[in-house]
C-alpha positions as CSV (number, residue, x, y, z in Angstrom):
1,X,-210.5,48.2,78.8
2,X,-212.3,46.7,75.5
3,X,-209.0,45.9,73.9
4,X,-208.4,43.7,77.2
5,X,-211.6,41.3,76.7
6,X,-211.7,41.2,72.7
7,X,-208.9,38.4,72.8
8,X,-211.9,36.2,75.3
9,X,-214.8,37.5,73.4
10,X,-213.2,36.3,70.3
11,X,-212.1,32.8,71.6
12,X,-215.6,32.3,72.8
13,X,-217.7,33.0,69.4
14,X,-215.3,30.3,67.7
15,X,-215.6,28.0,70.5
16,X,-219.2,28.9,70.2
17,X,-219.1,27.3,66.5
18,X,-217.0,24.4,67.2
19,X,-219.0,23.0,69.7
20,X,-222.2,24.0,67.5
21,X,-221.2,21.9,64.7
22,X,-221.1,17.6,64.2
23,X,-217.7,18.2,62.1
24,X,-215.3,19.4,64.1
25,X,-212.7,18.3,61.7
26,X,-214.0,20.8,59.1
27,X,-214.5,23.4,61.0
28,X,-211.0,23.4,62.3
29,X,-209.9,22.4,58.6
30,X,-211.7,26.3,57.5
31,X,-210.0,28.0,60.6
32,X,-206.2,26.5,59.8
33,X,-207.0,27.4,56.1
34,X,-208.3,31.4,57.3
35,X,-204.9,31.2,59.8
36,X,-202.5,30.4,56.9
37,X,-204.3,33.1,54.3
38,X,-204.2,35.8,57.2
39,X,-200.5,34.6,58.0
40,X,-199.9,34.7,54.1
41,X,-201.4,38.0,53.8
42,X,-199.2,40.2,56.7
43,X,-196.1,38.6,55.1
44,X,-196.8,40.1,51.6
45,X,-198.3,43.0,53.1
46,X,-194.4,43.2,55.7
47,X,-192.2,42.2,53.1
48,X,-193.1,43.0,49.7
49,X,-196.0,45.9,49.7
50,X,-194.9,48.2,52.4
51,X,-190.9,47.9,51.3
52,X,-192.3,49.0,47.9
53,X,-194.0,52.0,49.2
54,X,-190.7,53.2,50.8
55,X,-188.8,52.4,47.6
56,X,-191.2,54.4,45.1
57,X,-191.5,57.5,48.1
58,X,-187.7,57.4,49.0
59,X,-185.7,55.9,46.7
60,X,-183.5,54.2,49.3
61,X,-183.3,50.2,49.9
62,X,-186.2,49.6,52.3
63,X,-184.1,46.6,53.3
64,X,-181.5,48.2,54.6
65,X,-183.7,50.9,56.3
66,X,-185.0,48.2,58.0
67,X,-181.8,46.6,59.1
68,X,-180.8,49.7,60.4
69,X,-183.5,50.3,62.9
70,X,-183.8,46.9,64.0
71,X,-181.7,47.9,67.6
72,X,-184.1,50.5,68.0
73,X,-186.7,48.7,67.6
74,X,-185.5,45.9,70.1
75,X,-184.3,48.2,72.5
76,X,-188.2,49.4,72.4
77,X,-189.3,45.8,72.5
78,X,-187.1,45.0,75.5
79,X,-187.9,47.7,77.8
80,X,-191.9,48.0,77.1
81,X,-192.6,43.9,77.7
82,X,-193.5,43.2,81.4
């Protein structure tokens, strides 16, 4: 049930801090700067680092790996969303 009401609790400690502050400008400057770095992050983390991994513990093309178990993978998507 926690994993339900962490999105609100969340969205209410930064709302918390924006209406706290007299710049609203800069705080939502910091947040679209922490967005971008955590955006930055997963894609070096999805595409570089993990692919990597596989490469150095498999010895196979992770890219191709990962092309091949993409209709899996949507077939899993597709039938789990409401």
């Amino acid at each position: 049930m926690l994993y339900r009401t962490t999105p609100v609790g969340v969205a209410s400690l930064i709302a918390k801090t924006i209406a706290s502050t007299s710049d609203i400008g800069h705080v939502i400057e910091k947040l679209g700067v922490y967005f971008l770095c955590v955006i930055v992050a997963l894609v070096v983390w999805a595409f570089i680092v993990l692919p990597l991994i596989f490469f150095i513990v498999c010895r196979r093309n992770p890219y191709r790996f990962i092309g091949s178990i993409v209709p899996p993978i949507m077939i899993v998507f597709a039938t789990g969303s409401t």
